[in-house]
N, C-alpha and C positions, 0 to 999 in steps of 0.2 A: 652188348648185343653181338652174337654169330655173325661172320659174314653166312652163318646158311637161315640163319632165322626167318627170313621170308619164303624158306620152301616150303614150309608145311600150309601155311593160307596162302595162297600165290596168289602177284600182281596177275590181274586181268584186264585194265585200265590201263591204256597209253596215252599218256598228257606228252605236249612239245608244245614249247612257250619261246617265241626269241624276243626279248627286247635290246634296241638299241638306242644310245644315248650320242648326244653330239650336240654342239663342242662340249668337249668334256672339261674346258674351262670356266662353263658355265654351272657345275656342280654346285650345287649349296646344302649344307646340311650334312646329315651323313646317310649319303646315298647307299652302302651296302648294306645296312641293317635297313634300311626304309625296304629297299630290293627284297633283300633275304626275308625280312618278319611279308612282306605282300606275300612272297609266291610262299611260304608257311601256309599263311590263311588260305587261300586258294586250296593248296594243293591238299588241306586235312579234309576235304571236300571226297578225296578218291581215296585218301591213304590212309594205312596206319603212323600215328604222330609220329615213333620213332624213325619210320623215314623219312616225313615231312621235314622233321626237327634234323636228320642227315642233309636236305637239300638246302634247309636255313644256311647251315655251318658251311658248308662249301662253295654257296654263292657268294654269303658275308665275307668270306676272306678272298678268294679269287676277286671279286670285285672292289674290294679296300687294296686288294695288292695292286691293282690295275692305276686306282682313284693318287698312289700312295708312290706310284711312279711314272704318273704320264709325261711324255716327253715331247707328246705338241697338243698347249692345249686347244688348238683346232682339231682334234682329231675326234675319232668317233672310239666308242665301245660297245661291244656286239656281245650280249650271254645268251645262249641256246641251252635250255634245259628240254632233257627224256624222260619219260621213264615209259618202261615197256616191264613185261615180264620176267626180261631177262634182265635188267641193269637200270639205275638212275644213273645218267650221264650229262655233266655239264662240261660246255665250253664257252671260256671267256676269251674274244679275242681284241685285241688294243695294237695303236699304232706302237711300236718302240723298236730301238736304236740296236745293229746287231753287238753290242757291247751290251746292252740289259740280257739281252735274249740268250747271250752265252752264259751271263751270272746264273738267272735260272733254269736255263739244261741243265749247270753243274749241278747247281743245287736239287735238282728235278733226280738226276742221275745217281747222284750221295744217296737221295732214299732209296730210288728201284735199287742201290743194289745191296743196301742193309740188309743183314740176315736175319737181325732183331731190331724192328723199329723205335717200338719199345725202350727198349735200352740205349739205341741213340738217341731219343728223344729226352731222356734222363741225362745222358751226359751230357748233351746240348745245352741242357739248360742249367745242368750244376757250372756247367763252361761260360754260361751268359751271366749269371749272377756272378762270378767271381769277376769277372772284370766290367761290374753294375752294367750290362746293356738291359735295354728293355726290349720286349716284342721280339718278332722275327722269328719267331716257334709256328705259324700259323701253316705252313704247305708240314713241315712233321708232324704237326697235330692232325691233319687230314691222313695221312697215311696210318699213324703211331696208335693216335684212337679212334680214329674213323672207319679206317681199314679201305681207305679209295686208292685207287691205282693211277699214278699221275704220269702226264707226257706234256711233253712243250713241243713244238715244232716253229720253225721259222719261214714263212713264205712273204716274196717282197718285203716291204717293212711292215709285216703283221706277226705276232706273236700270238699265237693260243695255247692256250695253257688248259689240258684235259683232263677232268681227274672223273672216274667210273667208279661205282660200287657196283660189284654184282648182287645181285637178289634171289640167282638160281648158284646152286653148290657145284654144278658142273664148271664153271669159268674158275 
């Protein structure tokens, strides 16, 4: 899929969904695919699948990354999904410690400033198989085949984590 392929039938429908979950020690199951496959079904309601199927993949992982690092489990988590004509844009926001929240800047920052995502994501992961890791491909696979534009930012002890596809070729 183009990052321009939705310019020829353009969104005209703006969906904003926030859900929040608390204590997120309270989780059972697997809570980002339950998230991600809900707002799927919802959202093929307004969309074409391929983007429905872009907001599954970005909520599933932003919210397994969340579920996969929380560091009080008293605390809350907040995902705000958009979509307008110009952009599907989600944010997950979670309590965490500013030592997690400098891990993913960095790693937030390693992508924005790849020249070939692509190609780091191939090395990435010839680099993860040689020394047997599993997982941890999932914020490059948003960028590498997704084509989303991520940012972390750190306020008080909250972390959000922003990743946007455009939908119009001008961005």
């Amino acid at each position: 899929m183009s990052e321009h392929e939705f310019d020829d039938d353009p969104i005209t429908t703006s969906v904003g969904l926030t859900l929040t979950v608390a204590p997120m020690g309270d989780a059972r199951g697997n809570l980002a695919t339950t998230v991600g496959e809900s707002l799927l079904a919802m959202l093929t309601v307004f969309y074409p699948q391929a983007l429905c199927k872009k907001a599954n993949v970005v909520i599933t992982e932003l919210v397994q990354n969340v579920i996969d690092n929380v560091s009080d489990p008293g605390s809350q988590m907040r995902v705000d999904l958009r979509i307008d004509g110009d952009a599907l844009q989600v944010q997950v926001t979670n309590k965490a410690t500013p030592e997690q929240y400098q891990d993913v800047k960095d790693r937030v920052d390693r992508l924005t400033a790849a020249t070939d995502p692509k190609r780091l994501f191939a090395d990435t992961l010839r680099a993860r198989r040689m020394q047997r890791l599993r997982g941890g491909l999932g914020l490059i696979r948003l960028v590498s085949e997704n084509r989303f534009r991520l940012s972390a930012t750190y306020s008080g002890e909250n972390l959000t984590m922003q990743a946007v596809f455009p939908l119009r070729g001008a961005q």
